[in-house]
C-alpha positions as CSV (number, residue, x, y, z in Angstrom):
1,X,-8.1,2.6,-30.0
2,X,-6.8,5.5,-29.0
3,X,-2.9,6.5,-29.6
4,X,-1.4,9.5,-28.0
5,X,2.4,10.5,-28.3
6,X,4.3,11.3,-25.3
7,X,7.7,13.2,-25.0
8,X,9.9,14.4,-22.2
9,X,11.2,17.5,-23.2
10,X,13.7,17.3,-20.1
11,X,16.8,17.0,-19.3
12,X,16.3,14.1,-17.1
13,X,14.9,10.8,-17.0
14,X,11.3,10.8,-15.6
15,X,7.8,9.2,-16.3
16,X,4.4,10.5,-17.4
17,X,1.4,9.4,-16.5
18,X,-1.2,9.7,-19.4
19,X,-4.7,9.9,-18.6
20,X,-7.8,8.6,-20.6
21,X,-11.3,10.3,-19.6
22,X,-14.7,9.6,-21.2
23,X,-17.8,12.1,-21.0
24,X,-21.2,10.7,-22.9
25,X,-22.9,14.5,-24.2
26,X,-26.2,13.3,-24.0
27,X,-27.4,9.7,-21.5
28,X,-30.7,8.6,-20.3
29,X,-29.0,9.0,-16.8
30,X,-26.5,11.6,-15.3
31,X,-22.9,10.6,-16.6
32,X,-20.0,12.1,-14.6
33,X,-18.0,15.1,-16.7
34,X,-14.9,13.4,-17.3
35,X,-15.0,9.8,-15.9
36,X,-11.2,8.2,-15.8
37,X,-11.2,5.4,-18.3
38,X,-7.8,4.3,-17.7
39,X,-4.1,5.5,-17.8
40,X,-0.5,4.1,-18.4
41,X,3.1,4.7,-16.9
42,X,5.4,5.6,-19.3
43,X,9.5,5.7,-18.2
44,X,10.8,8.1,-20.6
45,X,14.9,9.0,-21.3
46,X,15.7,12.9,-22.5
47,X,14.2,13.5,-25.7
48,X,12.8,10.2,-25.9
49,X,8.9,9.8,-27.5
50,X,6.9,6.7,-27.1
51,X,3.3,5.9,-28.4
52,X,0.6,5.2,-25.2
53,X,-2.5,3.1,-26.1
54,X,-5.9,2.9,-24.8
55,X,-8.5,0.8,-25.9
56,X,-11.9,2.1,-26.0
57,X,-13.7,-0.8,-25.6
58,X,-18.0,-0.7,-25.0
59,X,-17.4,-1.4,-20.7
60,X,-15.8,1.8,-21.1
61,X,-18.5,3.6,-22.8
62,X,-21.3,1.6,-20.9
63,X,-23.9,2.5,-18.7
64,X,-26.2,1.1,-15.9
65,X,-29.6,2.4,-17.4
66,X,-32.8,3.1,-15.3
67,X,-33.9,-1.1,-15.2
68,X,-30.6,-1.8,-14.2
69,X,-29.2,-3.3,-17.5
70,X,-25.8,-2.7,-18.2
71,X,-25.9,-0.7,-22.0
72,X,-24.0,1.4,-24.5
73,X,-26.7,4.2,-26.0
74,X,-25.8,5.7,-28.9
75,X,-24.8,9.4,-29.1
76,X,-21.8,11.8,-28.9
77,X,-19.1,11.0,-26.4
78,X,-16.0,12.6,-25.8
79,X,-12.6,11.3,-25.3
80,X,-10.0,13.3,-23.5
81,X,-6.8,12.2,-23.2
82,X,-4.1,14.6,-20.9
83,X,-1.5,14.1,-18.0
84,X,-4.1,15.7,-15.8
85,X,-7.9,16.1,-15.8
86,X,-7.3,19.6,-15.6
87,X,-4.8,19.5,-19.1
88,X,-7.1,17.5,-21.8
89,X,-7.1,17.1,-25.8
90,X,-10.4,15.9,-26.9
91,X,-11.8,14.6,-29.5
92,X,-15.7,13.3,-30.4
93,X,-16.4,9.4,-30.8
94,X,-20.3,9.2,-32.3
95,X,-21.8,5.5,-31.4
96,X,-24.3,4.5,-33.4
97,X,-26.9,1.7,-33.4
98,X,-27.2,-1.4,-35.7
């Protein structure tokens, strides 16, 4: 799971759109940069700061490999969380095997 706090700092009502993005470091295939993972509306007052959650769940962190089997390969991946893909925080999520 993944938590990020979002506040408007404005003066007006408005809503943010948080952004989840997943990059795998190292894949048997090509992975995209920054592939969107998911993202959430959030309707916020002046001042106000809610929590947005993402669930990082193995579909997200999946590949289809070179047989054409849908897998999750261990490694490094990171997870970037912003209101653009342009304006990320990241941090590293290691997957291991059994």
């Amino acid at each position: 799971m993944v938590r990020v706090d979002v506040t408007n700092t404005g003066d007006r009502e408005g809503d943010e759109v948080p952004q989840l993005y997943i990059h795998q470091q190292v894949a048997s295939i090509t992975r995209p940069v920054k592939q969107l993972a998911g993202f959430r509306r959030a309707h916020l007052k002046p001042g106000e700061t809610t929590t947005v959650e993402f669930a990082v769940t193995p579909a997200a962190l999946s590949l289809i490999d070179a047989d054409m089997h849908t897998v999750v390969e261990p490694g490094l991946f990171d997870i970037m969380v912003g209101p653009s893909s342009a304006k990320t925080e990241t941090v590293t999520l290691e997957v291991k095997t059994k």
